[in-house]
N, C-alpha and C positions, 0 to 999 in steps of 0.2 A: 224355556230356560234361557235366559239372558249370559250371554260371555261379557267379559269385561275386557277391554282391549287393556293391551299395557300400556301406562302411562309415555308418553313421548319422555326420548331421555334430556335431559337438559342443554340446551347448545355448551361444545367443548369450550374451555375456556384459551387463550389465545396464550400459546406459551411462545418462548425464543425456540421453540424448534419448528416453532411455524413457517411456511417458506419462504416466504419475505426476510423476515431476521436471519435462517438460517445464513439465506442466499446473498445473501447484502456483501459481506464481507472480502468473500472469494471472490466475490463480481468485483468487487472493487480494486482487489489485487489484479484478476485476470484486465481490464480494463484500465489498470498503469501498464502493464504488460503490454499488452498491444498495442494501447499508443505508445512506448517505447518501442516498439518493435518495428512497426510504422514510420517512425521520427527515423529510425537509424537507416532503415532501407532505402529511403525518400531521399536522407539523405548522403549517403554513401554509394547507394546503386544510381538514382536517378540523378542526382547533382554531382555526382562525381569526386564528391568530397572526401578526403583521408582524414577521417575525424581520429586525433592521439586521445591518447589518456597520461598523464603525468606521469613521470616518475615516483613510483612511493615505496618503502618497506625495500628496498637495494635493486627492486626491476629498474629496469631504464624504461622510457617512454615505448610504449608499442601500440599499435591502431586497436581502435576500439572492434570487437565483434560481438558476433551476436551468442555469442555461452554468456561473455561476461554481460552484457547487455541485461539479458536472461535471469541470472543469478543474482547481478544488482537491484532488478525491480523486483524480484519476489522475496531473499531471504530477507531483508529487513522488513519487509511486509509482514513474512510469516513470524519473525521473532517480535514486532510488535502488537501481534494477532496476541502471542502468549503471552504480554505482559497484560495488554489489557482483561486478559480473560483473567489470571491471577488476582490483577488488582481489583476487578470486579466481583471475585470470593474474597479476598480477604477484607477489601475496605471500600463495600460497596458506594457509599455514598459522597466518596472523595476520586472513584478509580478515573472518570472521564475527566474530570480536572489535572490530576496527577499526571495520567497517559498525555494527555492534550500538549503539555505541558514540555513536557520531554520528547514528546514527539516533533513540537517543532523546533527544537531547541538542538535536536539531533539534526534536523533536517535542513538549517541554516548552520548548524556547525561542519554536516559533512560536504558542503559544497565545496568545491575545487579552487580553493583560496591560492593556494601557491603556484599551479600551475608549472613546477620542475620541467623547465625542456620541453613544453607546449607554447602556442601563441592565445592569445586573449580572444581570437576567437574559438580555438576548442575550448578554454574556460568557460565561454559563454554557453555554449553549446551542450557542453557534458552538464552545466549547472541547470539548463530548463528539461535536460532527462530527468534528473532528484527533482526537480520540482513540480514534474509531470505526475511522477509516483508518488508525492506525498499530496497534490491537488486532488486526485484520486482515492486515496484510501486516507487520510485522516478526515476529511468530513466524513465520509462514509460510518468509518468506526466512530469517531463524536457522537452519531444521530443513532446509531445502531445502540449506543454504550444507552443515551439517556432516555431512549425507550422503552428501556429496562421495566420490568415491573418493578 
């Protein structure tokens, strides 16, 4: 009497919830994170440095730490995480252009232009923190977006 094995199942097919795609993204926020995190300690603990942050919205100028440090590199990370994930349901095959698009166009508008009651070296300073965090996570999401099936 002969058995029949079961036929082998077919290899799974590679979706975005595979680990690589999953992982891509949160690596790349956690990864402007710490090199901000990095950057501010380096240079505030070891150089000594009183790095301000501008005057904005009626605060007066006060020293940069590490909450806002913290909150700066992730919530715009995370609310950028949701637009593109929207725009990649509603209008898959424009969402990476779209995001891309206004991604940097946030990310050169929100640098530290005016500088209220700082010197041009914290301007410089607080501006390659924003561009630590968008060096990091927009390619990231870019390559993640057009991977897409």
């Amino acid at each position: 009497m002969a058995t029949t094995s079961p036929s082998p199942r077919p290899p799974a097919a590679r979706h975005l919830t595979d680990t690589p795609y999953r992982a891509a993204r949160p690596a790349a926020i956690g990864i402007g994170l710490l090199t901000n995190l990095v950057y501010v300690v380096v240079l505030t603990g070891v150089a000594g440095y009183d790095l301000k942050a501008p005057a904005a919205l009626g605060r007066p100028v006060q020293t940069v730490q590490i909450g806002i440090v913290i909150a700066a590199s992730v919530v715009p990370a995370l609310l950028g995480w949701g637009l593109l994930e929207l725009l990649e349901r509603f209008v898959p095959r424009r969402a990476t252009l779209i995001w891309s698009t206004l991604a940097i166009l946030l990310l050169v508008g929100g640098l530290p232009y005016n500088g209220a009651g700082v010197t041009a070296t914290d301007q410089f300073l607080l501006a390659l923190m924003h561009l630590v965090v968008g060096a990091a996570v927009i390619p990231a999401f870019v390559i993640t977006s057009l991977r897409r099936p």
